[in-house]
C-alpha positions in Angstrom: 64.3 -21.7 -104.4 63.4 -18.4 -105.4 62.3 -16.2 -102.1 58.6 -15.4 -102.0 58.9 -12.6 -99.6 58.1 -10.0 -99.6 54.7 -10.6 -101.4 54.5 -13.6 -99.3 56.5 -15.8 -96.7 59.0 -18.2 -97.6 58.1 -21.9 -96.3 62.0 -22.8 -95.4 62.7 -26.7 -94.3 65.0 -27.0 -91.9 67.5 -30.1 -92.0 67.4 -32.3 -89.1 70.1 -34.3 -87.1 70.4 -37.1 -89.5 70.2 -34.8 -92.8 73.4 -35.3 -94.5 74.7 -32.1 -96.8 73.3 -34.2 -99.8 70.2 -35.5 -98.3 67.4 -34.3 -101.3 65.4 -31.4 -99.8 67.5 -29.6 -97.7 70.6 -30.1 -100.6 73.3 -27.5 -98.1 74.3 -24.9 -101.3 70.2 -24.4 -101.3 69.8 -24.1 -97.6 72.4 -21.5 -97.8 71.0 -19.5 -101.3 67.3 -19.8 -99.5 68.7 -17.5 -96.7 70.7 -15.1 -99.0 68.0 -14.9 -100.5 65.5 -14.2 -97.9 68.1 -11.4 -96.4 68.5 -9.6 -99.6 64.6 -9.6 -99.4 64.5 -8.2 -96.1 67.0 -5.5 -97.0 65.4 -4.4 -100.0 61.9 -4.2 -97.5 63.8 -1.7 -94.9 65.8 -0.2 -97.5 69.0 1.8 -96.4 69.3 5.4 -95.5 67.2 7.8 -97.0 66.7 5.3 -99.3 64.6 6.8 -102.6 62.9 3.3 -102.9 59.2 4.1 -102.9 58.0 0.2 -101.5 61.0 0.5 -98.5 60.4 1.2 -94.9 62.9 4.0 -94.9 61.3 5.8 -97.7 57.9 5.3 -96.4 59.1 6.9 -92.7 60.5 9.8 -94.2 57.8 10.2 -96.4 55.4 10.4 -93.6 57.5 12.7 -91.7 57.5 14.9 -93.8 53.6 14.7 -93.9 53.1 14.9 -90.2 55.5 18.2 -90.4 53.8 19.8 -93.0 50.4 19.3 -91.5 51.8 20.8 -89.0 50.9 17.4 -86.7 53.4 17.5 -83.3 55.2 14.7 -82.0 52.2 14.2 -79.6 49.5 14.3 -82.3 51.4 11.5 -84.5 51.8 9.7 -81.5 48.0 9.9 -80.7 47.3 9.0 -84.6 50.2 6.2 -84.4 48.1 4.3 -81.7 46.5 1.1 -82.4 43.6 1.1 -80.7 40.7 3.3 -78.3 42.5 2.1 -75.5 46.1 3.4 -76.5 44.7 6.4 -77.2 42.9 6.9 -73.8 46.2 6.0 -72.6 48.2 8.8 -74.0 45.8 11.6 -73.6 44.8 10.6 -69.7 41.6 10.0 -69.3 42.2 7.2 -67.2 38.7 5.6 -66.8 36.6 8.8 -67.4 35.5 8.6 -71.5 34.2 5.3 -70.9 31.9 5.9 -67.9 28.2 6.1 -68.7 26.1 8.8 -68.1 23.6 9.4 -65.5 22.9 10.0 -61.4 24.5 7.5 -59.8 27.9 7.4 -58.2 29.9 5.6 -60.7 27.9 7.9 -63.9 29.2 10.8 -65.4 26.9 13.9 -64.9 25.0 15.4 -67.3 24.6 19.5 -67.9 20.6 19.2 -67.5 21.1 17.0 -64.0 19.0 18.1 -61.5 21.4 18.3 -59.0 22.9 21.3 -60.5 20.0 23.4 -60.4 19.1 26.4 -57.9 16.6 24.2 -56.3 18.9 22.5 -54.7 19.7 23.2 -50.8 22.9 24.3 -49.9 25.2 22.5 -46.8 24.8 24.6 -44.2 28.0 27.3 -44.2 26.4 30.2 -42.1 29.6 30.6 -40.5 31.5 31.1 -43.5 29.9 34.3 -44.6 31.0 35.8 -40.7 33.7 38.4 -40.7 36.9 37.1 -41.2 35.6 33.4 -42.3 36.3 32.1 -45.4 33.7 33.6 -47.4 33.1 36.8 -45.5 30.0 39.1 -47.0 31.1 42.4 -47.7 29.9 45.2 -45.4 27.6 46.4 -48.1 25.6 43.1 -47.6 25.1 42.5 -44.0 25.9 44.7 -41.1 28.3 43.3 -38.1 28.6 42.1 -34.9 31.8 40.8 -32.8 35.0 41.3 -31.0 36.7 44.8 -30.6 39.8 42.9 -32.6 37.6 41.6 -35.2 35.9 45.0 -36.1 37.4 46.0 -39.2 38.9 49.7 -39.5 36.3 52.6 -40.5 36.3 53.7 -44.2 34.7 55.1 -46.7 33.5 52.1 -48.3 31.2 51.2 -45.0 30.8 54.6 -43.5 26.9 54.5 -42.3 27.2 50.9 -41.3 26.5 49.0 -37.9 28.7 46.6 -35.9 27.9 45.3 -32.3 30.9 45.3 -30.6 30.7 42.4 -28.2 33.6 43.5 -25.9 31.9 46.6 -25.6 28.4 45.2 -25.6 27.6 48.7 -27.5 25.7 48.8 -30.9 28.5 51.1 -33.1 28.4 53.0 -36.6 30.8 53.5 -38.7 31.1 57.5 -39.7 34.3 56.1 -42.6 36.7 57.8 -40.1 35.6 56.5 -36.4 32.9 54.3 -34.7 30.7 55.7 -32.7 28.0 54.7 -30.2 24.6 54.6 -31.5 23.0 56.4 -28.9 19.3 55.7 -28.1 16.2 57.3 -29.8 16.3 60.9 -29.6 20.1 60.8 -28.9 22.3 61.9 -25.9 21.7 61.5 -22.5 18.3 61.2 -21.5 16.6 64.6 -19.9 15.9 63.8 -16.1 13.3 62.3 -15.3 13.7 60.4 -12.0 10.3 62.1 -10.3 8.8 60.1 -13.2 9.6 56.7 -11.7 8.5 57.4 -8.1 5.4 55.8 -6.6 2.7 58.1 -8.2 4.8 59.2 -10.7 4.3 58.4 -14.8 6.6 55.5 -14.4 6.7 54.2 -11.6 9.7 51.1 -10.7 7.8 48.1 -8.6 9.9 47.8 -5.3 12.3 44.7 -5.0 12.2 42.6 -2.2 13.4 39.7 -1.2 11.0 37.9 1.3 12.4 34.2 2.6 10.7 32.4 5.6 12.7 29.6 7.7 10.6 27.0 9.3 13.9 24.8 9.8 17.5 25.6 10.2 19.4 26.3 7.3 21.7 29.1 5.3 20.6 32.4 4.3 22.2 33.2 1.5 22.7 37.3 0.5 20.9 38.1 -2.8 22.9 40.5 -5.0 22.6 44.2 -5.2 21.0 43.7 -1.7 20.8 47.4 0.2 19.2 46.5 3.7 17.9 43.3 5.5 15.0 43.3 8.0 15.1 40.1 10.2 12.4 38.6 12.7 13.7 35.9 15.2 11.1 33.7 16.8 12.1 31.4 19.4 9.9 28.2 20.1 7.5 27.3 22.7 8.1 25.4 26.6 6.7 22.4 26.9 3.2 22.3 29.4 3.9 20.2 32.6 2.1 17.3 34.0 -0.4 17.4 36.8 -0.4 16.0 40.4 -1.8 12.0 40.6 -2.6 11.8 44.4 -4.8 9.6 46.7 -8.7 10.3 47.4 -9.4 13.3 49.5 -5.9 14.9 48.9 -5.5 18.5 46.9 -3.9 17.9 43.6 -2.7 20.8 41.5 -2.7 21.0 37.6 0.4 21.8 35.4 1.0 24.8 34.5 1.1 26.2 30.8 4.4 26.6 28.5 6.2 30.3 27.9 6.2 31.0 24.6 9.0 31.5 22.6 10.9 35.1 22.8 10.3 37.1 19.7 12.8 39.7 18.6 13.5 41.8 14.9 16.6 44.1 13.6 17.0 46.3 10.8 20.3 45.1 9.3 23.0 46.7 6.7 23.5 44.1 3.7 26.9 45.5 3.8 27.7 44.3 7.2 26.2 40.3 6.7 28.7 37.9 4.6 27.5 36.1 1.4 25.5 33.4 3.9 24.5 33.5 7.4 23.0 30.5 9.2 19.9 30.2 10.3 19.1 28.2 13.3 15.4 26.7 13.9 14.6 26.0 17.6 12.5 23.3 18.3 9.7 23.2 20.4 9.7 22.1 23.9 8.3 18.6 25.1 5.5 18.4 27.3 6.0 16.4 30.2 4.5 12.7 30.5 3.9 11.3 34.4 5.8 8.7 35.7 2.7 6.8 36.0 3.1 6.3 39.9 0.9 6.6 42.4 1.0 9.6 44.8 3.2 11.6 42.8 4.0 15.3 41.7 3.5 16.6 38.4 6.7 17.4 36.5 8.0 20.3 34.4 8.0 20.3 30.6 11.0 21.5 28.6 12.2 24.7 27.6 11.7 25.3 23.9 14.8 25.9 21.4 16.5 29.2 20.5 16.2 30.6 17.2 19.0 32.5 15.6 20.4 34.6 13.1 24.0 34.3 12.4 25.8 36.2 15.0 23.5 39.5 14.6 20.2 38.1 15.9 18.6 35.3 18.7 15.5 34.9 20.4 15.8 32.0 22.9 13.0 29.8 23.5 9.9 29.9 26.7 10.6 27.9 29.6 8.7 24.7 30.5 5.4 25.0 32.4 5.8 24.0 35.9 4.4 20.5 37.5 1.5 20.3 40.0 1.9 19.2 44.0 -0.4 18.6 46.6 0.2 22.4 47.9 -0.3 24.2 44.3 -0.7 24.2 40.6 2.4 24.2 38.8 3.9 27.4 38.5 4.3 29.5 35.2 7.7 29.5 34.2 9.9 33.0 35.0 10.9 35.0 32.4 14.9 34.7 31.1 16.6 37.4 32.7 18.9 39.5 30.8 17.3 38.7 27.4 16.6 41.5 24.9 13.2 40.9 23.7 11.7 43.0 20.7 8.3 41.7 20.8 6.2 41.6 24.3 6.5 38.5 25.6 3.4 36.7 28.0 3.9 34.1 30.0 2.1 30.3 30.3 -0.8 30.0 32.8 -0.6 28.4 36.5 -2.2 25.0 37.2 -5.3 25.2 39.2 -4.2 24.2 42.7 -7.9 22.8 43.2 -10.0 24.4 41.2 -9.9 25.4 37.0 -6.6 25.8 35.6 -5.5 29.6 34.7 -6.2 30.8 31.3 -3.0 32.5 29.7 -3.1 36.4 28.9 -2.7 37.1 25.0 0.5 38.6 23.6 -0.8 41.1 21.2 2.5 41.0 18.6 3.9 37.7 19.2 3.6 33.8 20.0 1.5 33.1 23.6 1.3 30.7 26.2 -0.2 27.8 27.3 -3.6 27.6 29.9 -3.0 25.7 33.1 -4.4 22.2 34.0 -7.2 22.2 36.0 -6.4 20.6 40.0 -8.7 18.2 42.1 -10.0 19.6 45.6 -9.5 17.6 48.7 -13.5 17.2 48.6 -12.4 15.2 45.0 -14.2 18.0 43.0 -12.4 17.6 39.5 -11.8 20.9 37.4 -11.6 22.6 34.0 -8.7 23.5 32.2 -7.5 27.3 31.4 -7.4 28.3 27.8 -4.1 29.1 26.1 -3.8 32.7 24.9 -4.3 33.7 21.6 -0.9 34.5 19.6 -0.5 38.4 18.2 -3.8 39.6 18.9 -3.5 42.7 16.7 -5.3 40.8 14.0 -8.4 41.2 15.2 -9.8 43.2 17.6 -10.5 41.6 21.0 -7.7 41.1 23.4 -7.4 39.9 27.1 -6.6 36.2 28.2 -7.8 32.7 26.6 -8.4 33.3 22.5 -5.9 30.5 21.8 -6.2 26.5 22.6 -9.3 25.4 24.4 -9.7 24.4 27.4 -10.4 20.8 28.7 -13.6 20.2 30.5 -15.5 17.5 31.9 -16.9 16.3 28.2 -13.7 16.7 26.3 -10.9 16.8 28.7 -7.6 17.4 26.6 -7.1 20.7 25.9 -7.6 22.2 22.6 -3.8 22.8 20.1 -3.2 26.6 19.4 -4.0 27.7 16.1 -0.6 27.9 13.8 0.0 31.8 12.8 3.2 31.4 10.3 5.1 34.8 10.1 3.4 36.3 13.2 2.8 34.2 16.3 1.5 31.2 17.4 -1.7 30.7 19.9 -1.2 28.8 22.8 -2.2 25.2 24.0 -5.3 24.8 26.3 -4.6 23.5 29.3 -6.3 19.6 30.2 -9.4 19.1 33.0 -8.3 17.3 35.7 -10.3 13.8 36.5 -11.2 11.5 39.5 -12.8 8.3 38.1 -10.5 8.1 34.7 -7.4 9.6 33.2 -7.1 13.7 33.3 -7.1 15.4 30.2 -3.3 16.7 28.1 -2.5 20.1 27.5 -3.0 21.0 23.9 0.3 21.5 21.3 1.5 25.5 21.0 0.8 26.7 18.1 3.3 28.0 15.5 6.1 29.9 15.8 6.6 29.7 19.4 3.5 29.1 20.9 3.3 27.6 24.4 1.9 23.9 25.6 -0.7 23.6 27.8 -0.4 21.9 31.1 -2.1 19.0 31.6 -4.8 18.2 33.9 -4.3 16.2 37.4 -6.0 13.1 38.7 -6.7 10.2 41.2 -4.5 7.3 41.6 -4.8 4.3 39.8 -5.3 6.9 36.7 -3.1 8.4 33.8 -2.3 11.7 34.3 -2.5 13.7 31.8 1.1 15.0 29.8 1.8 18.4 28.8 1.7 19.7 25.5 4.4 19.9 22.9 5.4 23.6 22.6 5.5 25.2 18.6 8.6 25.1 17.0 10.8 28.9 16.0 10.9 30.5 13.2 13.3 33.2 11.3 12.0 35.8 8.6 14.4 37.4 6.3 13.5 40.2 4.3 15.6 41.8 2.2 15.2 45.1 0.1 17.1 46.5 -3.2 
């Protein structure tokens, strides 16, 4: 059979396992022409070397060869033109996935020139920092001036002589002359002309003084301020307790308690040099008043001393002793003053129980805290009695002085005896002392008032009734005040 190829493809039987070499068909000599002839097809297709056959392979490479070169089409151009398909092509040029993505804003789209996004309007990320000296984008010194480190200050030149940088280090404002920096010196330049008359009290401009004022009602630390000069302290002790009156039997003398002591009051100019960074402060407390025993035919009793106050080691004012209790002989006595105590303020003391008659009213302290009155007694005829009035506390605020002007005293109609009147940073009034009583319970000695005022004593009585207790004394106080 002729071969059809290669306008066309041979249809070749093949012989099967019971063909013999003479079966019709698939006759052997033809199965064996049918290939030669199908090979010499072939051959005459590919053609042999440099083969001038127009219709071969060979001829038709060349050929095209020849055409790529003298187009002047590289290896890489005839491969991209050799390619079958769009996808081949992407292929050998690299676009990967890119030339086939679709245009538009979303995160899979390709971007278009006219996108909003790429306009001015948009706002940046913030990247401040960036533009700083030294940063990644630094702004030249012709666009912004500069502030920083001594390190980071570049060297003065020409190209930003006339420009500013706060040194930071320093904590100067510098310019740059394009040789040195220098300190921008303030308006009107160099040193200031003198002027310190100007800032006087009186003067043009005058400076406000500084002080430092702190007032301790309980203990605690003072702590130094800085730039501190001088300290001016004031140490106030706290008030005695009043004591309790005599409780004796029908047609016996009983005396009245006497009136508390008030608390010592002293004050020191100190160097803020010579204190440490805290002192502490120490608050005394005030003294109790006595309370009877409740028994018959008994003695009054004394209150209690009040507490020291104190300033660190430098300064202490101790407290006022505790108003004596009443007998059947006398009122309770005032208590004594503290010998060997350095006191700065005058100092009063706390006012006598009546023995049988009013209590005693306590003399005023004109610069400090004062005592308490005494309570009033009962005569042997059973005549009951008023209290004394506790003295008033740093009389120098007003202008009447002598004894009483603090707590009231107890009388018939209102028997306890009236609480001094608190004075913060001066000194307390003291407490009235109590009336004394035959057909009920004797009146209490009024509370000191604060800082440091006395009790008052309270007021004594017949058996079978309460007798009165002696007031509470006020507690100390310390004032620190420091100037600059």
């Amino acid at each position: 059979m002729p071969t059809s190829f290669p306008t066309g493809l041979d249809a070749l039987t093949n012989p099967t396992s019971s063909d013999d070499l003479n079966t019709a068909g698939v006759l052997h000599d033809e199965q064996h022409a049918n290939i030669n002839d199908a090979v010499e097809a072939l051959q005459a297709k590919v053609g042999i070397n440099s083969s001038a056959v127009a219709t071969s392979l060979d001829n038709k490479h060349a050929t095209h060869i020849a055409a790529t070169a003298a187009h002047g089409i590289s290896a890489y151009g005839a491969t991209l033109v050799d390619d079958a398909d769009a996808s081949a092509a992407r292929t050998t040029l690299g676009l990967g996935t890119a030339a086939v993505t679709n245009t538009g804003t979303g995160a899979a789209n390709t971007i278009l020139g006219n996108d909003a996004r790429l306009t001015d309007a948009r706002t940046p990320t913030a990247h401040q920092t960036t533009h700083a000296p030294g940063d990644t984008d630094a702004l030249p010194w012709t666009t912004i001036h500069g502030r920083g480190t001594t390190a980071a200050k570049p060297a003065a030149a020409a190209g930003n002589a006339g420009y500013l940088y706060f040194d930071t280090d320093l904590a100067k404002l510098q310019r740059s002359t394009g040789a040195a920096w220098e300190d921008v010196a303030e308006s009107g330049g160099g040193a200031p002309a003198a002027h310190a008359t100007s800032h006087d009290p009186g003067g043009a401009d005058p400076i406000a003084a500084r002080v430092d004022v702190q007032i301790f009602t309980a203990s605690g630390t003072w702590t130094k301020p800085a730039d501190a000069k001088a300290v001016y302290v004031e140490v106030v002790g706290a008030g005695g307790g009043g004591g309790t009156g005599s409780r004796q039997a029908s047609g016996v003398q009983a005396g009245g308690g006497a009136g508390g002591n008030p608390g010592i009051g002293n004050q020191a100019w100190l160097r803020a040099s010579d204190l440490g960074a805290t002192e502490t402060v120490t608050i005394g407390a005030g003294g109790a008043g006595h309370t009877h025993a409740g028994t018959d035919t008994t003695n009054g009793g004394s209150g209690t001393a009040g507490g020291a106050s104190s300033f660190g080691s430098f300064l202490v004012a101790v407290g006022g002793g505790g108003g004596g209790g009443g007998t059947t002989a006398t009122g309770g006595s005032a208590p004594s003053a503290v010998n060997g105590v350095v006191v700065s303020f005058q100092s009063t003391a706390g006012a006598a129980g009546g023995a049988s008659g009013n209590g005693g009213a306590a003399s005023s302290n004109n610069r400090g805290p004062a005592g308490g009155g005494g309570g009033g007694g009962v005569s042997a005829g059973n005549g009951a009695a008023n209290g004394g009035a506790g003295a008033g506390g740093f009389t120098i605020r007003q202008s009447s002085t002598g004894s009483g002007l603090g707590g009231a005293a107890g009388t018939s109609g209102s028997k306890n005896g009236g609480a001094g009147t608190g004075r913060p940073s001066q000194g307390g009034d003291g407490g009235g002392g109590g009336a004394s009583s035959i057909n009920s319970a004797s009146g209490d000695g009024g509370a000191g008032g604060i800082p440091g005022g006395g009790g008052g004593g309270g007021g004594a009585v017949r058996n079978t009734f309460a007798a009165g207790s002696g007031g509470t004394g006020g507690r100390g106080e310390v004032r620190v005040i420091t100037y600059f």
